[in-house]
C-alpha angles and dihedrals in degrees: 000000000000092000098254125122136208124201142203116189137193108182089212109172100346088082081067091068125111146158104281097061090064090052085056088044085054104113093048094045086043081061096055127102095186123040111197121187132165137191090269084089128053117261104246088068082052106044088053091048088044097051091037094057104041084047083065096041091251113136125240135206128212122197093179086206122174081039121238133135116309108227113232100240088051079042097055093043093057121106097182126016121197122195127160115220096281092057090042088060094045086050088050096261115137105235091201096052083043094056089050095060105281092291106176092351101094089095096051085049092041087050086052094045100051079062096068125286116097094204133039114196112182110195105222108198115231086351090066117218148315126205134188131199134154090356098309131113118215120182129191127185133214132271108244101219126110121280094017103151122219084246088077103069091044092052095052095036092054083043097053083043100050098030121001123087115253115266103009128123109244107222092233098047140073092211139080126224122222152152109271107231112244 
């Protein structure tokens, strides 16, 4: 109820992954605008599939959950990275800086962010999300209706930072984007 998740994940068949399955997936990946991986899969899958789509100019996105290290070649591939507070902190974000608006923590995104993706977007929990790219802070808060999942605010924060103009309504949403004050 309060917007926070908890996970428990066996990896099942997707430890099997490799490579070269992405190499025979290769016409259907080749047709993909979006690649979107998370730490379910090993990371040489996603590494090829990485590498492969931003080759072609197609974006990927990159949710390191479970958390655990991102390799720098999976690092450097990535277009828009999604963590929620656990996985900034393991990625050397202060969560608590992060849920008061990114004060003091633009050199440590920015640092991130020289490293590959081009947008950082941090799920918040009840508080929505917060996203940082090229040096501006956008935040997006949560529709409070039941049922309203913690992807939400992070969809609509990464499009406002990639696409909307600060500080309009968007007509499908309850929510208004905007850039965070610092």
């Amino acid at each position: 109820a309060r917007g926070e998740n908890c996970l428990a994940v066996s990896l099942g068949a997707n430890r099997l992954l490799d490579a070269g399955d992405v190499e025979r997936a290769g016409p259907s990946l080749d047709a993909a605008s979006l690649v979107v991986a998370t730490f379910e899969s090993p990371d040489a899958p996603i590494r090829a599939a990485f590498v492969r789509a931003r080759a072609r100019g197609a974006a990927t996105l990159l949710n390191p959950s479970p958390s655990r290290p991102i390799d720098s070649a999976i690092l450097a591939a990535t277009t828009v990275l999604v963590v929620n507070r656990i996985e900034a902190d393991d990625l050397g974000l202060d969560g608590s800086g992060i849920a008061e608006g990114g004060t003091g923590e633009a050199a440590r995104f920015e640092a991130l962010s020289a490293q590959g993706p081009e947008l950082i977007v941090v799920t918040l929990g009840e508080q929505g999300a917060l996203a940082y790219r090229r040096g501006r802070w956008f935040r997006s808060t949560p529709i409070r209706s039941p049922g309203a999942a913690c992807a939400h605010p992070c969809t609509r924060c990464a499009r406002s930072a990639l696409r909307a103009p600060c500080g309009t309504q968007r007509p499908d949403t309850r929510s208004s984007h905007r850039p965070a004050r610092t």
